[in-house]
C-alpha positions as CSV (number, residue, x, y, z in Angstrom):
1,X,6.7,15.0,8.7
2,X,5.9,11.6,10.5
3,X,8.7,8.9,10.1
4,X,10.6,6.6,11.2
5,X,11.9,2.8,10.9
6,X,11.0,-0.8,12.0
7,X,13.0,-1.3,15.1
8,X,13.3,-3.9,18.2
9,X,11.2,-4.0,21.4
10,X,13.5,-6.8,22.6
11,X,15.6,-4.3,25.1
12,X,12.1,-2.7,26.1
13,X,9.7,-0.7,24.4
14,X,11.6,2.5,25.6
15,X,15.0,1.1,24.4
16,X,13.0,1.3,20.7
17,X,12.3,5.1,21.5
18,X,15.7,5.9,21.9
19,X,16.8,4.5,19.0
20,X,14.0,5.8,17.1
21,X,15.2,9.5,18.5
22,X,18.8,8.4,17.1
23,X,18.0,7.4,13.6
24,X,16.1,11.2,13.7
25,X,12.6,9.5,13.6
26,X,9.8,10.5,15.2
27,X,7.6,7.5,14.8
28,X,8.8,3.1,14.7
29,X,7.5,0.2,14.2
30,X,8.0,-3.5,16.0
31,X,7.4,-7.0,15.1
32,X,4.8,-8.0,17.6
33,X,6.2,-11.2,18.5
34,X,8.8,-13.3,16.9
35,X,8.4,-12.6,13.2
36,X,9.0,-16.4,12.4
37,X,7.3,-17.6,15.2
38,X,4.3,-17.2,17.9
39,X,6.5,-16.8,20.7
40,X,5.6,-13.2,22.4
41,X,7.7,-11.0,24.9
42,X,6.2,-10.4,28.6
43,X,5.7,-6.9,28.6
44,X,5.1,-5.8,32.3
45,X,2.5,-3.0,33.1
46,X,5.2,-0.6,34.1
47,X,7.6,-1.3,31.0
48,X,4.5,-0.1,29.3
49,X,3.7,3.1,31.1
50,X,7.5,4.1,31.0
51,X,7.4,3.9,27.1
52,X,3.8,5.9,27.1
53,X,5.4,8.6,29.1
54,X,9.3,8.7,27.4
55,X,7.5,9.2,23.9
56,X,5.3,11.5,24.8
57,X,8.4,13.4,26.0
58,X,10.3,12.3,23.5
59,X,7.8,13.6,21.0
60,X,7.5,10.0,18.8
61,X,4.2,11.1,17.2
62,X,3.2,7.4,15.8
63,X,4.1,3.8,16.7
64,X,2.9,0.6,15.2
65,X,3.1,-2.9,16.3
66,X,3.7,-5.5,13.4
67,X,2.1,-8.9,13.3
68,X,4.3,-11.9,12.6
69,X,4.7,-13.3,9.3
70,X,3.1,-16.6,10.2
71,X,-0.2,-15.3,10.7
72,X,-2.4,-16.4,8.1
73,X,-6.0,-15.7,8.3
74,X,-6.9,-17.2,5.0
75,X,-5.0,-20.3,5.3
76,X,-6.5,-23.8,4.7
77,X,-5.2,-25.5,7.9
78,X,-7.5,-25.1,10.4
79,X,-4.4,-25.2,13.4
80,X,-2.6,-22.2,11.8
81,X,-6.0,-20.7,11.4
82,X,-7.0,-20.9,14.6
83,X,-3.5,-19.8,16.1
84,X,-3.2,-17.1,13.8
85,X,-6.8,-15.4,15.2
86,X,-6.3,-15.6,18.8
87,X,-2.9,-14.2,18.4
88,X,-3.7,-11.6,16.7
89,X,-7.1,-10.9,19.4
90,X,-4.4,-11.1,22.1
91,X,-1.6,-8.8,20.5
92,X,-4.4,-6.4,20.0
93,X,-5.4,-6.6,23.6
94,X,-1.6,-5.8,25.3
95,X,-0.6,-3.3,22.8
96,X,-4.2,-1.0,23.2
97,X,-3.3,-1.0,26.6
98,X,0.4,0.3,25.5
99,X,-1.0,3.0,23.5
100,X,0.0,1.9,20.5
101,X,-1.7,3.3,17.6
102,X,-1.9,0.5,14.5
103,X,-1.4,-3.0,14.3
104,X,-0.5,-3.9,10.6
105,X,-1.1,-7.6,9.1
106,X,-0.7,-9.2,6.0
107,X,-4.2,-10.1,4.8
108,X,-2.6,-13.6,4.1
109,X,-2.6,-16.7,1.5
110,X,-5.2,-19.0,0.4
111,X,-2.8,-21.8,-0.7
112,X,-4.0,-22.5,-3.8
113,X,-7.3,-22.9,-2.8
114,X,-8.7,-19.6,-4.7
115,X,-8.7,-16.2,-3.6
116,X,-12.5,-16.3,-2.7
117,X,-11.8,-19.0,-0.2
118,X,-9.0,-17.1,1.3
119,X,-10.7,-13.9,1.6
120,X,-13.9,-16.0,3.1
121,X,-11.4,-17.6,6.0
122,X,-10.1,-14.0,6.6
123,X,-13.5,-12.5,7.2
124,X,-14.3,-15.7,9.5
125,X,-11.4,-14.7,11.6
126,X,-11.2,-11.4,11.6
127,X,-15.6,-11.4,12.4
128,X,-13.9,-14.0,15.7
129,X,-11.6,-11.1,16.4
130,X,-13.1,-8.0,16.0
131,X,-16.3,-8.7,17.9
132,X,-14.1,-9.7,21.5
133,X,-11.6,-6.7,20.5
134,X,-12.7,-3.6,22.8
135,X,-9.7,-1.5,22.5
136,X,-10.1,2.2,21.8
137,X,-6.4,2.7,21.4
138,X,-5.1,0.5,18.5
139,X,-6.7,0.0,15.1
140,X,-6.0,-2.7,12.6
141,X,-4.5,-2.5,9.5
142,X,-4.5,-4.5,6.7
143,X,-1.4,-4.4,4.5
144,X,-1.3,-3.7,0.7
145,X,0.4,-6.7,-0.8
146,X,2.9,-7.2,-4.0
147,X,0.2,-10.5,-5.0
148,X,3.5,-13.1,-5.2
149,X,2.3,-16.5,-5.1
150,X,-1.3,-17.1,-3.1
151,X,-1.1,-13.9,-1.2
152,X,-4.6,-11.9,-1.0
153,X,-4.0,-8.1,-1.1
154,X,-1.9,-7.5,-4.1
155,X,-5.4,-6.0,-5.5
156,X,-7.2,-3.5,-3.6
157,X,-10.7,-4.7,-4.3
158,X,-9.6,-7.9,-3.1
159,X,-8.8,-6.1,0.6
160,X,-12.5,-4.0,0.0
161,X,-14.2,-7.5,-0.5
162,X,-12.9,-8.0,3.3
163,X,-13.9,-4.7,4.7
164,X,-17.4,-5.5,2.8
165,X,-17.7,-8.8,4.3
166,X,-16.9,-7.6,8.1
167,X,-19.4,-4.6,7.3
168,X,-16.7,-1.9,7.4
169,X,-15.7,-2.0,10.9
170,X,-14.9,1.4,12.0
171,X,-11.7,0.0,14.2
172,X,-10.1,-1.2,10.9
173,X,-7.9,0.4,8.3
174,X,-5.1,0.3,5.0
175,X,-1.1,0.3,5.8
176,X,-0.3,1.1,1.7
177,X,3.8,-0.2,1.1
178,X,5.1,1.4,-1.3
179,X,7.2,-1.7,-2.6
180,X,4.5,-4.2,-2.8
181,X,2.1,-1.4,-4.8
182,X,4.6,-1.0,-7.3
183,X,5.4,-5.3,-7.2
184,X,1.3,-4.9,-8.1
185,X,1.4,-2.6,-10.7
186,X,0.8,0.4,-9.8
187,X,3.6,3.5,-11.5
188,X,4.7,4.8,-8.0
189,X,7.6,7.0,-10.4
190,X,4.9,9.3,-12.3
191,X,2.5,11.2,-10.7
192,X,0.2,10.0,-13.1
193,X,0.4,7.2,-11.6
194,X,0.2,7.9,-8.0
195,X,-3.3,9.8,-9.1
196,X,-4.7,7.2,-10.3
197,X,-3.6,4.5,-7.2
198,X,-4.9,7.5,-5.0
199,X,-8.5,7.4,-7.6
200,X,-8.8,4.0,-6.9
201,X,-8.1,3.7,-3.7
202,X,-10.8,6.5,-2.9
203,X,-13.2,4.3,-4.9
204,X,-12.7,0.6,-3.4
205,X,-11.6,1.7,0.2
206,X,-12.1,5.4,0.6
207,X,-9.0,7.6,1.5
208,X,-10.2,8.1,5.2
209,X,-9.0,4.2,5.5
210,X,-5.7,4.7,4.5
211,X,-3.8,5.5,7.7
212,X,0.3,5.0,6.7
213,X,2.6,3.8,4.8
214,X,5.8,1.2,4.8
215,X,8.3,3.4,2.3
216,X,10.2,0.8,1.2
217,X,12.0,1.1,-2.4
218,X,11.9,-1.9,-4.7
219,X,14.8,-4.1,-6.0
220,X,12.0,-5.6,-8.9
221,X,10.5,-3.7,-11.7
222,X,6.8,-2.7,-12.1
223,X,4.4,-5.0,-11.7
224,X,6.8,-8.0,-11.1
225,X,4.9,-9.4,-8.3
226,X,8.0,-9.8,-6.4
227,X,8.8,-8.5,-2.7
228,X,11.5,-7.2,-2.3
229,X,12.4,-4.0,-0.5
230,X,15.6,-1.9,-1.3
231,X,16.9,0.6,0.1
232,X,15.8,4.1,-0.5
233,X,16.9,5.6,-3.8
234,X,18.8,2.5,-4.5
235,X,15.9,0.6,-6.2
236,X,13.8,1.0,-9.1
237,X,11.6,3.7,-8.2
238,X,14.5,5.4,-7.2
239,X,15.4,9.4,-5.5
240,X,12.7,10.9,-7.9
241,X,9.9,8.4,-7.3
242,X,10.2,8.3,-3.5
243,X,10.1,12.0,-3.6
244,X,7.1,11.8,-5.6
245,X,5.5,9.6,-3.1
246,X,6.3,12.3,0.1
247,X,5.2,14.9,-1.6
248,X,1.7,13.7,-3.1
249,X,-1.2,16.0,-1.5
250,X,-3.1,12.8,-0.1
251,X,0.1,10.7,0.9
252,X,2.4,13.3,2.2
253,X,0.9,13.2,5.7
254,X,1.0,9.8,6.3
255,X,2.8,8.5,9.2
256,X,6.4,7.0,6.7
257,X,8.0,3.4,8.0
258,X,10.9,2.5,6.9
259,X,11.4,-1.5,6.5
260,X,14.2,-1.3,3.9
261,X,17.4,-3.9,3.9
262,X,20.2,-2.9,7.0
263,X,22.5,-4.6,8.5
264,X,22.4,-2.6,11.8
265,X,19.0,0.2,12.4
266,X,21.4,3.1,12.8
267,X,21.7,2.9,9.0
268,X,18.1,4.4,9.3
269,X,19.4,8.0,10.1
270,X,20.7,8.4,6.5
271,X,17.8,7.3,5.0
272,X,15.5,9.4,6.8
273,X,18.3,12.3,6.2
274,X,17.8,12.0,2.4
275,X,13.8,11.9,2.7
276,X,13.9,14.6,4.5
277,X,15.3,16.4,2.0
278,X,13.3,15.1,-0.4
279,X,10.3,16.6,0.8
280,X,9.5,20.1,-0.1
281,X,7.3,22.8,1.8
């Protein structure tokens, strides 16, 4: 099993690895930059070859950079428009040569100006970034959203209209989350319900897109359109659900992120602990 937590490169990217080793994970996550910001780390060439050879030794089997929340690609405003595609070329550019595997984004919101429009100013970006992008190393993922507000990607054939528009660029993929899918309404608790998220998905996007997940509990019911994460077992898709999710034949080997609510990361390991034990044979 593939999991781990969303951690801090602040200290160094091997600093992250050894925390990811001490919350028992074998895979993390990072904000890219300053998640409420654009102001981005130096990362010097060696810092980067330490951290490919420590989790290579270290056996951390998956790690995925994440981009900062105020990147929006189907904004209105053509600054934030603008900054938001030429930092998202760049982070793409330093962490292929780390060797990091995905960079998940939020697809983004149109503002009120319609979801066509949004997903239009996406593709507009994303055709900027993607045709200067030559990284072998690191794909791009977009994120399945909760749809709260003006946000694009709380409906999965809104994120295939994207993928359709770009041409289906073979460097791109899906980072599901398990809170948002349920915000959207989508019965993560029955496996029922996971069938049918896993049908559709197969039908809009095709399974070989979907890449990993963000397992994140969820403090709002089904379908609430709300955001926000619990911690696992202590939300509303609860011990059962969550072990549902792990064990579904086309989720259960999915690389498993952890962004739930902590005060500290170390309150990772008992998280990881209990879906450990959650997933069977």
């Amino acid at each position: 099993m593939i999991i781990g937590a969303h951690l801090s490169i602040a200290k160094g990217m091997s600093k992250a690895v050894d925390q990811a080793r001490g919350i028992d994970g074998n895979a993390f996550q990072f904000f890219t930059r300053n998640p409420r910001g654009g102001k981005a780390r130096a990362i010097p060439r060696a810092e980067m070859e330490e951290f490919r050879q420590r989790r290579l030794l270290d056996g951390v089997k998956c790690v995925v950079g994440h981009m900062p929340y105020t990147i929006n690609l189907a904004t209105n405003r053509p600054d934030i428009h603008e900054f938001g595609k030429m930092t998202l070329l760049a982070d793409l550019e330093r962490f292929n040569e780390a060797g990091v595997e995905y960079l998940v984004l939020h697809p983004g919101s149109h503002l009120g100006d319609g979801g066509r429009a949004g997903i239009e100013r996406i593709i507009d970006a994303l055709t900027y970034v993607l045709s200067r992008y030559q990284g072998e190393n690191t794909l791009l993922l977009l994120e399945t959203m909760a749809g709260q507000g003006t946000e694009i990607g709380g409906d999965l054939w809104e994120i295939k209209e994207i993928f359709v528009g770009l041409g289906w660029p073979q460097n791109m993929g899906i980072c599901l989350d398990s809170c948002h899918l349920f915000a959207a309404g989508h019965d993560l608790t029955q496996t029922a319900g996971i069938d049918h998220l896993v049908d559709e998905l197969d039908r809009s996007l095709g399974l070989d897109r979907v890449k990993m997940m963000h397992l994140n509990d969820s403090k709002k019911g089904l379908g609430s359109g709300a955001d926000r994460h619990a911690k696992i077992g202590q939300g509303v898709l609860g011990v059962e659900g969550i072990g549902k999710i792990v064990n579904h034949p086309a989720l259960r080997d999915l690389p498993f992120i952890l962004e739930t609510p902590v005060a500290d990361y170390q309150e990772y390991a008992e998280e990881i602990r209990l879906v450990r034990q959650l997933r069977t044979a």
